[in-house]
Backbone as a ProteinNet text record, in pm:
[ID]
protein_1_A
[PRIMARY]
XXXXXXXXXXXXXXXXXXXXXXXXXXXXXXXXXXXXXXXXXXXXXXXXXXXXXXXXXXXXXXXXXXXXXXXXXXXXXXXXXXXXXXXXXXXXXXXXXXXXXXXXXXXXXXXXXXXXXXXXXXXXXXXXXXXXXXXXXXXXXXXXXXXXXXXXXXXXXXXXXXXXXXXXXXXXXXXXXXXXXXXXXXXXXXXXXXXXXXXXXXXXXXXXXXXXXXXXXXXXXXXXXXXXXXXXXXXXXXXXXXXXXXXXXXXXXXXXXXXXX
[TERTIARY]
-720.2	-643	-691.5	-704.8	-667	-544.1	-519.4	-445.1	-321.4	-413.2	-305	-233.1	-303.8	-277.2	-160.6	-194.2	-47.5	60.6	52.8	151.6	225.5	182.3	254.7	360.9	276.8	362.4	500	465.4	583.2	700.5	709.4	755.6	856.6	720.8	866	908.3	943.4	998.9	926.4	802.8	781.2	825.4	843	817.9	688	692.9	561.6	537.2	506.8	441.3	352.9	383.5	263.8	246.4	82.9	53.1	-8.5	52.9	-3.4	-61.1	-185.3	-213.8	-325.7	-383	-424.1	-610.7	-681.9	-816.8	-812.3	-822.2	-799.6	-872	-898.8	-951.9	-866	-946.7	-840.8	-933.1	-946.1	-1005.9	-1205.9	-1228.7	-1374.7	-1411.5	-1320.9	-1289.6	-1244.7	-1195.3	-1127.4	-1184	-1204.5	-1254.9	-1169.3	-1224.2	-1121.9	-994	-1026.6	-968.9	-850.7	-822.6	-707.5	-612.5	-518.6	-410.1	-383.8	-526.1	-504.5	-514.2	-621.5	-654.7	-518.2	-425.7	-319.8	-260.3	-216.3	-148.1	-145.2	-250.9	-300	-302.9	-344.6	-296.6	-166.5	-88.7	16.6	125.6	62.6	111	98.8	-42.1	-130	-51.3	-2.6	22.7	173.4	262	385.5	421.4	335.3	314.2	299.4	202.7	178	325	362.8	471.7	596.7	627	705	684.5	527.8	530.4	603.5	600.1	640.1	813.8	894.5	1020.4	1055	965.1	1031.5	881.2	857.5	767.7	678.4	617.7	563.4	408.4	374	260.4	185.1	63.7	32.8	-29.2	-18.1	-69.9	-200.4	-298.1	-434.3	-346.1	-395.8	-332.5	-422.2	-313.2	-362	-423.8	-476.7	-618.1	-603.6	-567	-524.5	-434.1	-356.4	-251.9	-271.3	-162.4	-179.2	-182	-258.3	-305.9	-270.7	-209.9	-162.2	-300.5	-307.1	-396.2	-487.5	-400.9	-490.4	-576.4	-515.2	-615.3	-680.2	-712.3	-815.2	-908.3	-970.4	-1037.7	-1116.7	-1063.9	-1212.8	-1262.1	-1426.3	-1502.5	-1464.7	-1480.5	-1471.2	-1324.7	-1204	-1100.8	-1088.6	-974.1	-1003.2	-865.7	-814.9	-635.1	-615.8	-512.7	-496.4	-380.1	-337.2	-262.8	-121.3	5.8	124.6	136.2	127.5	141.5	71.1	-55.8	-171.8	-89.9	-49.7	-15.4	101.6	201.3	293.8	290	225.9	194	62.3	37.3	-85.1	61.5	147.9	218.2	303.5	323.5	427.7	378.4	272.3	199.3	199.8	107.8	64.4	202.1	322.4	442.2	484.2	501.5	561.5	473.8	382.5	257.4	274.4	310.9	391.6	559.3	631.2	757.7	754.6	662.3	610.5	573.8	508.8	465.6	564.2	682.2	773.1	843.4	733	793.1	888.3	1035.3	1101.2	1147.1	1090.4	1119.4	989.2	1004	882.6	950.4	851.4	868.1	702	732.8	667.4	656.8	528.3	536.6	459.4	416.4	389.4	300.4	176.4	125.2	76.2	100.8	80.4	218.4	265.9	347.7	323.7	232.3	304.6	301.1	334.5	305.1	462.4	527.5	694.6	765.5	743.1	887.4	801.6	689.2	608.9	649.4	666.8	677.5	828.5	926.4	1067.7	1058.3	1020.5	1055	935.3	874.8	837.8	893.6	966.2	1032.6	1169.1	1191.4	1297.8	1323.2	1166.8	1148.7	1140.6	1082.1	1074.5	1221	1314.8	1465	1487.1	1464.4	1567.8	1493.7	1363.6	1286.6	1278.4	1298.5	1277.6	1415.2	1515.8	1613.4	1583.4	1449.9	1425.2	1438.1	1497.8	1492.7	1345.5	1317.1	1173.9	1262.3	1183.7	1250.3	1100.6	1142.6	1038.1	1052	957.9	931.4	891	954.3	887.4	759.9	742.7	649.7	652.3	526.2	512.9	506.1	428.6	428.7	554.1	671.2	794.4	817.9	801.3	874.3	812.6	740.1	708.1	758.4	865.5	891	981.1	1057.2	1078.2	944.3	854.1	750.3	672.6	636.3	598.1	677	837.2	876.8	876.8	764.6	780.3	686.6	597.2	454.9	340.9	332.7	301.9	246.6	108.6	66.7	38.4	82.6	36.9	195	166.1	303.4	360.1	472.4	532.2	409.9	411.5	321	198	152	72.1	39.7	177.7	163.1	207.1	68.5	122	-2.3	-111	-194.9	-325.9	-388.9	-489.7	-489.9	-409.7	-303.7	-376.9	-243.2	-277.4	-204.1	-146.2	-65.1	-188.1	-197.5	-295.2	-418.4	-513.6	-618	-609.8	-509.2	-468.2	-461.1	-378.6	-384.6	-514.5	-630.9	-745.7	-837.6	-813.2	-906.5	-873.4	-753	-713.9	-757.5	-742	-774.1	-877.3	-975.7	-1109.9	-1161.5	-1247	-1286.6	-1406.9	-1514.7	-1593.1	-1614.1	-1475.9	-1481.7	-1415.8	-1405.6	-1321.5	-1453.4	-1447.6	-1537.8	-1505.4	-1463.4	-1333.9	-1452.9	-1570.1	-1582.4	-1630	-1569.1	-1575.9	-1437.8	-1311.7	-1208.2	-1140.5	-1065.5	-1006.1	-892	-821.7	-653.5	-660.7	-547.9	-533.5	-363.8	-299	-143.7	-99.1	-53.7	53	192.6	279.5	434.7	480.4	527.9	590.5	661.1	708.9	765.9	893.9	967.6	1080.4	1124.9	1282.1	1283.6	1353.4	1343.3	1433.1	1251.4	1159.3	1034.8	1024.2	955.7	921.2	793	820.4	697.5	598.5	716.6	605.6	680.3	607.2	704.3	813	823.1	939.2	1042.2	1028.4	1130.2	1111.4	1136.5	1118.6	1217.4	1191.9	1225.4	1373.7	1405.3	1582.2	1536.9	1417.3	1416.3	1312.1	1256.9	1122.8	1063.4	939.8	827.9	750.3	687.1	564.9	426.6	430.8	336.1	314.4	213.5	171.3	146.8	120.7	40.3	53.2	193.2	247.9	148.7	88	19.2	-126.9	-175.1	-333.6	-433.5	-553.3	-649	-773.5	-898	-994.7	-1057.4	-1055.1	-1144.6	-1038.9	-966	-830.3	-740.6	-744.5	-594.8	-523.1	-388	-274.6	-220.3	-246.3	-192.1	-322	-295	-407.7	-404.1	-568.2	-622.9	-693	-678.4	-809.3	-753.5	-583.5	-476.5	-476.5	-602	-495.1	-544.4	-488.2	-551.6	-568.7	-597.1	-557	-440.4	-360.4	-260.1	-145.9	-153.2	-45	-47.5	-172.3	-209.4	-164	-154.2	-113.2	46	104.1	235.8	262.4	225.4	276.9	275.5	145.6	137	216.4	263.4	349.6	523	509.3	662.4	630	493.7	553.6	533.7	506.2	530.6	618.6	713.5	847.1	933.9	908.2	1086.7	988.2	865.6	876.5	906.8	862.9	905.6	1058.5	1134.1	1294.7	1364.2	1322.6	1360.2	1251.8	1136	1139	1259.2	1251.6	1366.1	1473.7	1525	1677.7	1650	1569.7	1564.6	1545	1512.7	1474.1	1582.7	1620.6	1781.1	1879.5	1898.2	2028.6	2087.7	1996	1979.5	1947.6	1808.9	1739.8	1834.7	1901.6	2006.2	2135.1	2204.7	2294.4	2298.3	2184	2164.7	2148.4	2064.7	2051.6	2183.9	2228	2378	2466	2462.2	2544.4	2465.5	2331.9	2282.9	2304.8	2364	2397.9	2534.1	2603.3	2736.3	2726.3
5129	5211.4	5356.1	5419.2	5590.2	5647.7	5737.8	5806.1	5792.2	5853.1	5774.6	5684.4	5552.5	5430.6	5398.1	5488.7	5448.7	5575.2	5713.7	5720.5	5668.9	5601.7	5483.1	5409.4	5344.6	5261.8	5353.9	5455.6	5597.6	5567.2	5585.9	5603	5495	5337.2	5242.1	5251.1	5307.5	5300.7	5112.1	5087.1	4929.7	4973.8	4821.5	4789.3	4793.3	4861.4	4848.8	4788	4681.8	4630.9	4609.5	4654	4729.8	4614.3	4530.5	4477.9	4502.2	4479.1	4535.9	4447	4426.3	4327.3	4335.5	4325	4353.7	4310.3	4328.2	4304.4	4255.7	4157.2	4134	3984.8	3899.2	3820.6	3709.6	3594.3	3497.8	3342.3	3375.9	3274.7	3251.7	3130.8	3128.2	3088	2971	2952.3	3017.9	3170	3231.8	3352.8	3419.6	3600.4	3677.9	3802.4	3888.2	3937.9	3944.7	3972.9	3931	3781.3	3685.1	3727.1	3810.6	3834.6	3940.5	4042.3	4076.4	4037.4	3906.7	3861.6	3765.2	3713.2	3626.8	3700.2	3824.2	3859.6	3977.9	3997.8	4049	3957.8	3834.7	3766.9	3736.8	3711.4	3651.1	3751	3874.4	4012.9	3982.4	3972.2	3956.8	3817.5	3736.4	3630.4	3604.7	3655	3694.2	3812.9	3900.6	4031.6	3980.5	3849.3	3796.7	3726.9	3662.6	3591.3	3660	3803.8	3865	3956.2	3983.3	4067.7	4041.1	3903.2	3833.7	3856.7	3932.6	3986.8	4108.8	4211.4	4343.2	4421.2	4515.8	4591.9	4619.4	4542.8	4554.7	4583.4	4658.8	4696.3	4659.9	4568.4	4621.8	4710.5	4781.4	4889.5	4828.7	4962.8	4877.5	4856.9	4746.3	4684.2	4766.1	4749.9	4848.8	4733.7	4772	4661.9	4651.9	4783.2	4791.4	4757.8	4700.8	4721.6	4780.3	4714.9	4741.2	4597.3	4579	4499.6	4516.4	4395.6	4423.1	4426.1	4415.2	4481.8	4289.2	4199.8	4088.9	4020.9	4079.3	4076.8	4166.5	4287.1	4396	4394.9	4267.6	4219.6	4136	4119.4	4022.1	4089.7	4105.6	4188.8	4185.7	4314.5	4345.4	4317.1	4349.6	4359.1	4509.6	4554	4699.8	4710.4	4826.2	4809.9	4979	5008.7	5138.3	5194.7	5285.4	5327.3	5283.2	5255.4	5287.3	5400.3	5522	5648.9	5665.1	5624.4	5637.2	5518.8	5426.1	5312	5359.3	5411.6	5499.8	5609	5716.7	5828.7	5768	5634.6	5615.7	5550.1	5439.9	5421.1	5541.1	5633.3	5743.1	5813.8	5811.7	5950	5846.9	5693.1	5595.2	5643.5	5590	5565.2	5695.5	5792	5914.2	5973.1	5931.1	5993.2	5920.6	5768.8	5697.3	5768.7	5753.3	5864.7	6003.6	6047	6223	6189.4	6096.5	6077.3	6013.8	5980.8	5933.7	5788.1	5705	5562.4	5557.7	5470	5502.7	5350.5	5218.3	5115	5034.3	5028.8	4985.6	4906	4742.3	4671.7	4662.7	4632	4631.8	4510.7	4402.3	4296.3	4259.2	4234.9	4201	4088.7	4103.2	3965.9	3948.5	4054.5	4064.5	4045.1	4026.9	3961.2	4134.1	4142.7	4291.6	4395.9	4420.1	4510.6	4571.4	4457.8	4436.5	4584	4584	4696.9	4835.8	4844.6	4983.4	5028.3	4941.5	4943.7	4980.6	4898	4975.6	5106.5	5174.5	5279.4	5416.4	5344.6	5423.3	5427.5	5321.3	5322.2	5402.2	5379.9	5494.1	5594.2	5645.6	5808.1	5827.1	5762.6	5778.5	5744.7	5716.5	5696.4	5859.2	5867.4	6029.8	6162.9	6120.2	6213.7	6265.2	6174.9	6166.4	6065.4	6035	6003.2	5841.4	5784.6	5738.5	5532.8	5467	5334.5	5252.8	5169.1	5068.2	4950.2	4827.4	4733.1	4672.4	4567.9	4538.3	4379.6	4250.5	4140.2	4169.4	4098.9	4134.9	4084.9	3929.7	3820.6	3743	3769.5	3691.2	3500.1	3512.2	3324.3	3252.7	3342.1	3270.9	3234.3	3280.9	3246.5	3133.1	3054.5	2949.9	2831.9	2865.5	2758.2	2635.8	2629.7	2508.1	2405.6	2459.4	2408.6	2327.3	2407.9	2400.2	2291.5	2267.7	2177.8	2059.4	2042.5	1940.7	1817.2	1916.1	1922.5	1899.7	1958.3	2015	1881.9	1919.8	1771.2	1787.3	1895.7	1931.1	1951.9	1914.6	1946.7	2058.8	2041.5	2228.3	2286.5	2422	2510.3	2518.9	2391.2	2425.4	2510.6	2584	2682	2837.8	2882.8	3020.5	3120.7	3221.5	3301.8	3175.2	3207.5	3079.6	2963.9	2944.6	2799.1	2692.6	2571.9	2484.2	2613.6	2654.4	2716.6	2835.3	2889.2	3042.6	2939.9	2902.7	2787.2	2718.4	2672.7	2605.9	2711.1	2800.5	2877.4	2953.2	2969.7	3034.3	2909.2	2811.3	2696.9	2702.5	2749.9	2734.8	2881.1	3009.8	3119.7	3173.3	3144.5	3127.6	3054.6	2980.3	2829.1	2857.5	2920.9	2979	3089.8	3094.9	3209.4	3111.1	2947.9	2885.4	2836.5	2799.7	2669.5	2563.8	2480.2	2433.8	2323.5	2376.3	2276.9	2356.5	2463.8	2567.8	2542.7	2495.7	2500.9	2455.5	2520.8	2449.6	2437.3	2350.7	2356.1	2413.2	2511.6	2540.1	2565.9	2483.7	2512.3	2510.2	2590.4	2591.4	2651.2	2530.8	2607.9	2665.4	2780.2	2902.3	2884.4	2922.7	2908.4	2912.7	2947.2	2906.5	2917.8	2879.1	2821.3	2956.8	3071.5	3187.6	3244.9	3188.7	3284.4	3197.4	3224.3	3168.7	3059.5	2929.9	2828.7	2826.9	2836.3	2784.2	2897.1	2879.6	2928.9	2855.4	2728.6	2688.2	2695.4	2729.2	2797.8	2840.4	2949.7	3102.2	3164.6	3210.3	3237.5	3381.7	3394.4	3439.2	3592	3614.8	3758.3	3813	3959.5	4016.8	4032.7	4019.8	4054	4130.3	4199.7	4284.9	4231.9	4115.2	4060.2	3900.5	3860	3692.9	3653.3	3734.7	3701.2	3539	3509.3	3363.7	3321.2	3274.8	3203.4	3221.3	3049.5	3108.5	3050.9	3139	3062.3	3144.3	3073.1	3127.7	3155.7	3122.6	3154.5	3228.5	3242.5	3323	3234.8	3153	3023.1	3047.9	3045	3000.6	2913.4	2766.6	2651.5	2592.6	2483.6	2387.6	2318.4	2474.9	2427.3	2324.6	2226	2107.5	2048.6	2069	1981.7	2036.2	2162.4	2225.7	2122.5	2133.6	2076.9	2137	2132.5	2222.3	2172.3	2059.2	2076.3	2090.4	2122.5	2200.5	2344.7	2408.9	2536.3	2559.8	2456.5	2489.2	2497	2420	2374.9	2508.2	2524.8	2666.2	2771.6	2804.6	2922.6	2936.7	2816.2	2800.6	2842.9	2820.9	2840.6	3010.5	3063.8	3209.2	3263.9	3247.6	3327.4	3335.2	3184.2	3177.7	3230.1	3246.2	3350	3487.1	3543.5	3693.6	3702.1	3639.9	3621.8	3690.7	3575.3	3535	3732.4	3718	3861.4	3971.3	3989.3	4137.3	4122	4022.9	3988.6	4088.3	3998.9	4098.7	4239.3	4196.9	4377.2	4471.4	4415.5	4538.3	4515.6	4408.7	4382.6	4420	4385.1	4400.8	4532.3	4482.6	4594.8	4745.2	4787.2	4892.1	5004.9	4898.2	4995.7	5056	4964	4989.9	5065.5	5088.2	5206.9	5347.9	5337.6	5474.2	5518.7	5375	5456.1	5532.1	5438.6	5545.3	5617.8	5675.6	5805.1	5898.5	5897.4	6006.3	6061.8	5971.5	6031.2	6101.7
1939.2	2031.6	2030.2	2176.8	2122.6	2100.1	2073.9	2047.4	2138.1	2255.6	2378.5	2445.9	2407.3	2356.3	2270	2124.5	2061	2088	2197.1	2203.9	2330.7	2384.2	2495.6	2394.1	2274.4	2200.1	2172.3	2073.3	2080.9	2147.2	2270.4	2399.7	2461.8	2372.1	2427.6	2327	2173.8	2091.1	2033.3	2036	1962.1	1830.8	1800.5	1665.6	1590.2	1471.9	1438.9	1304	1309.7	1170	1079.6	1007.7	831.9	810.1	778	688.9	530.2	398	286.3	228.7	189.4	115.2	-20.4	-61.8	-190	-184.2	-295.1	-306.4	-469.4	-478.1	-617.6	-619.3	-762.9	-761.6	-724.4	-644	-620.1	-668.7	-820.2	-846.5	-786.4	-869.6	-765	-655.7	-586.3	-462.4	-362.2	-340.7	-266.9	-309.4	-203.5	-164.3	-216.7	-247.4	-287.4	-184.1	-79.3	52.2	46.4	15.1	45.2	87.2	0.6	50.4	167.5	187.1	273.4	432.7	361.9	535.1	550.1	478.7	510.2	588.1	515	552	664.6	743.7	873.1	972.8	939.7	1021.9	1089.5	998.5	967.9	1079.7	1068.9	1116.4	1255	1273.2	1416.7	1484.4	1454.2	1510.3	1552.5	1448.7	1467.5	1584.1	1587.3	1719.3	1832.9	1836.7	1959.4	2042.9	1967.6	1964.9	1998.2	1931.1	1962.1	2106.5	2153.5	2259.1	2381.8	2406.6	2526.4	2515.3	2447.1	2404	2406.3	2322.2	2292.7	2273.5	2288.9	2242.3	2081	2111.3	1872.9	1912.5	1786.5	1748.8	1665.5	1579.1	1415.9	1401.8	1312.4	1233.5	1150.3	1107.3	1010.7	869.7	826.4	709.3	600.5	498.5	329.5	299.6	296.9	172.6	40.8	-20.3	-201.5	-212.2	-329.1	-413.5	-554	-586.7	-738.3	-800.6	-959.4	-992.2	-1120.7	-1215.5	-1347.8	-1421.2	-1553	-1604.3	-1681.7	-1673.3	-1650.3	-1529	-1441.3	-1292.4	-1288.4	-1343.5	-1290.3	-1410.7	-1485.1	-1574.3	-1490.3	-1384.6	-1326.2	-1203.7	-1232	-1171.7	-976.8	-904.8	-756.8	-780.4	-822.6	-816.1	-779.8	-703	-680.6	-680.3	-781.5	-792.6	-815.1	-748.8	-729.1	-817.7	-924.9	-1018.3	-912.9	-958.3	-904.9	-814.7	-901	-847.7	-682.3	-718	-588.6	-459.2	-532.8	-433.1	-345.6	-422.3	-369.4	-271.8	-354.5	-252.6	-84.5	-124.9	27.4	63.2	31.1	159.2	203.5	142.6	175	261.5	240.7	380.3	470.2	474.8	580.7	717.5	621.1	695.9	747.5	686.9	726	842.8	805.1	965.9	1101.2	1044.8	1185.3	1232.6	1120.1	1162.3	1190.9	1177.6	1195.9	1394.5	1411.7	1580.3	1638.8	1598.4	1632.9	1684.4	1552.1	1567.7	1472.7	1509.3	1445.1	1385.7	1405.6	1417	1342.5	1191.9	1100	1039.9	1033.6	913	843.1	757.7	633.2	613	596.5	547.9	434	298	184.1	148.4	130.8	128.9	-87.4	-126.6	-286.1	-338.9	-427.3	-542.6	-606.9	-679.4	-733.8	-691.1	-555.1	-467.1	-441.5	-456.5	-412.6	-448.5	-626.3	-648.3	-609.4	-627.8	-595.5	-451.2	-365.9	-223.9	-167.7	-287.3	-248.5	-287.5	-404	-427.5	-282	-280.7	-161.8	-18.3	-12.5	146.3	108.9	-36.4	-107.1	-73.1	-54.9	-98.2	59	151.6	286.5	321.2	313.1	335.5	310.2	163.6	111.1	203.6	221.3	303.4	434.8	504.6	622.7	721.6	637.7	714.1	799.5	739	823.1	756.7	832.1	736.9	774.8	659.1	715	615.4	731.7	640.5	567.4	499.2	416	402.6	449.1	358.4	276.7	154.3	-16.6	-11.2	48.3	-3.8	132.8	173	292.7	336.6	229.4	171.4	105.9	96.1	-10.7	165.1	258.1	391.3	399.4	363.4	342	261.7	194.4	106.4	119.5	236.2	271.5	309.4	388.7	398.3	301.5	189.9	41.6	-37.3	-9.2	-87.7	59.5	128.2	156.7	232.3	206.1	249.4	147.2	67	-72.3	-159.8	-219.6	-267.7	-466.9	-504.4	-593.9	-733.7	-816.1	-876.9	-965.3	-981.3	-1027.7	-1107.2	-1046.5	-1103.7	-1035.2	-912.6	-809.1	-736.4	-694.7	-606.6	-674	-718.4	-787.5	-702.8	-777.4	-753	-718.8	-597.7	-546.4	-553.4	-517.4	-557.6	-421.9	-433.4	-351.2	-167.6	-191.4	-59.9	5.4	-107	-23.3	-24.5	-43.7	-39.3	86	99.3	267.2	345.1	316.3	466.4	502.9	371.7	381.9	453.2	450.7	482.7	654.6	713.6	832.6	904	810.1	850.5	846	720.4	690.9	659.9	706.7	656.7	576.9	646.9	594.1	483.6	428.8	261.6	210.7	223	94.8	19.6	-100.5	-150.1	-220	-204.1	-228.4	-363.4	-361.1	-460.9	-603.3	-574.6	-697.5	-747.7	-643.4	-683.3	-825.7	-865.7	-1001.6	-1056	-1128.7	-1145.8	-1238.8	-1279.2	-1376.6	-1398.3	-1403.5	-1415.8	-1571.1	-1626	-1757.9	-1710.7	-1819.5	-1834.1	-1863.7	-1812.2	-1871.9	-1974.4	-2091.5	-2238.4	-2180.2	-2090.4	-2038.5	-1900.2	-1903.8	-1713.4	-1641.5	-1756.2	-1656	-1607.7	-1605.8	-1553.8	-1465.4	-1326.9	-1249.7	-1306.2	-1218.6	-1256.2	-1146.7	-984.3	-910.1	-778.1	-644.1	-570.4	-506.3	-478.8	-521.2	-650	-715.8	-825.6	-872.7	-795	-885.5	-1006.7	-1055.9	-1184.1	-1178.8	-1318.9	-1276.9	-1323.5	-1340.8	-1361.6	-1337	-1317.4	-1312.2	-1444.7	-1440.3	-1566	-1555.9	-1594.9	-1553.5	-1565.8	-1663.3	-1632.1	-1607.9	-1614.2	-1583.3	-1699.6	-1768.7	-1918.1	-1978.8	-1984.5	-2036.9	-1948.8	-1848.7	-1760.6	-1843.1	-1875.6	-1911.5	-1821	-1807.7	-1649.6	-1734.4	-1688.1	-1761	-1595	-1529.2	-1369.9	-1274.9	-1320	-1262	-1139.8	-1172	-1008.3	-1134.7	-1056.9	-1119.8	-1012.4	-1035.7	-938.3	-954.5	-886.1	-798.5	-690.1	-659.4	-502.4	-449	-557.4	-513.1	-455.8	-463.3	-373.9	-206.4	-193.1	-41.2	69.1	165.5	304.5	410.1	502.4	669.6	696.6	711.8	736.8	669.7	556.3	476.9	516.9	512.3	560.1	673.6	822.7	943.2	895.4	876.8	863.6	782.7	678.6	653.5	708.5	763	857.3	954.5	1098.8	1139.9	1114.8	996.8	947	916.2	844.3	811.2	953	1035.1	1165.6	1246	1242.3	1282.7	1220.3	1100	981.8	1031.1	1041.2	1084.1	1244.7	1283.8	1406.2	1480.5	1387.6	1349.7	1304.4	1207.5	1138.4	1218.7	1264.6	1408.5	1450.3	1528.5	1649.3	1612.2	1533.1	1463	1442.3	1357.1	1321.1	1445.9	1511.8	1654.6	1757	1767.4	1836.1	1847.1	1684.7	1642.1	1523.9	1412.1	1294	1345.7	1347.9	1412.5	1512.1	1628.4	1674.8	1631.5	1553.8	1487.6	1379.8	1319.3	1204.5	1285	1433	1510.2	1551.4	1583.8	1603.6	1534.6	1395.2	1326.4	1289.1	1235.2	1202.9	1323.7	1465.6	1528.9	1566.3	1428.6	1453.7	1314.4
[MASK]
+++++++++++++++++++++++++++++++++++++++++++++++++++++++++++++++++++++++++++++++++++++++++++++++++++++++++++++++++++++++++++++++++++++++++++++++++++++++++++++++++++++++++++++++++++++++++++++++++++++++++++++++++++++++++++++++++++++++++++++++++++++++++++++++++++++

């Protein structure tokens, strides 16, 4: 777009949606990219879907996250301090609310990207008056799908799993190798940690560590297919889909309203 371009967008007041996604290792079968190309897509396809409705935009997707300190052990991982991760979405967003979009979601395609990301839409709330909503986890919108579709058993579907593997085989066919692929599932020492993404676990951790992988999957992708991958993808574009909608409908106005009384 130019400039002029997005201040048309401005103007109708679109929706505009952030894709964040990460550069980190995703095992030897899968690019470093992964989560960001899921989740640009995922962005891109849900936009389409919604244009024929209301006005939406995407925005260029963050490429970094942040990366615990057992993922940024395997080489071309690129992970950005908290602090740094914070202060880039704080300006990203505030430079869209500074031109006067006032109608941002945020969608998540990394796992530890999540709490760094509230406390920055935090600080853009106390700052700028302004709300963004946020998917935590773009692929949990997947999990009816996952429990039913799904060929692999608990603990399949974690970091390059059988789920992100499928949807990369449907979104990139040409960055999978599926014969590098490898299982590697262990059980967490107990059932309040998450095992799989179907059951997720009753508390946060800071790290994965309990999980051991020597090529870095947590799951197994030897299980993925294309059509688990379609079937999922399908479903995460219908729940963002589902939730723009609202949020620009229903939510979005009703917060303008009352911020002008």
């Amino acid at each position: 777009m130019t400039w002029e371009e997005a201040k048309k967008h401005v103007k109708e007041n679109s929706l505009v949606i952030v894709p964040v996604g990460s550069f980190e290792e995703h095992g030897p079968h899968l690019p470093l990219s992964t989560d960001s190309i899921i989740v640009e897509e995922v962005a891109k396809k849900a936009a389409a879907k919604l244009s024929e409705e209301i006005p939406v935009v995407v925005a260029p997707t963050i490429f970094f996250g942040y990366e615990s300190p057992n993922v940024r052990k395997y080489p071309g991982t690129i992970s950005l301090r908290i602090e740094t991760f914070i202060n880039l979405v704080y300006d990203y967003l505030c430079s869209l609310i500074d031109h006067g979009f006032k109608r941002i979601l945020v969608i998540n395609g990394h796992g530890q990207n999540y709490g760094a990301l509230r406390v920055a839409l935090r600080k853009i709330y106390e700052d700028k008056g302004a709300p963004v909503a946020l998917i935590p986890l773009c692929l949990s919108l997947a999990k009816p799908v996952a429990e039913k579709y799904r060929k692999s058993k608990l603990g399949g579907i974690m970091h390059a799993g059988e789920l992100e593997t499928s949807l990369m085989l449907v979104l990139r066919e040409n960055l999978v190798d599926l014969s590098k692929a490898v299982k590697e599932i262990s059980k967490p020492p107990s059932t309040i940690l998450t095992a799989d993404l179907t059951a997720p676990g009753k508390i946060f951790l800071t790290t994965w560590s309990y999980w051991k992988t020597r090529k870095g999957a947590l799951g197994d992708p030897t299980k993925a297919t294309k059509i688990f991958g379609e079937k999922a993808l399908e479903k995460i574009v219908e729940e963002i889909y589902i939730i723009a909608k609202e949020l620009y409908t229903k939510v979005f106005p009703t917060i303008e309203g009352n911020l002008k009384h």
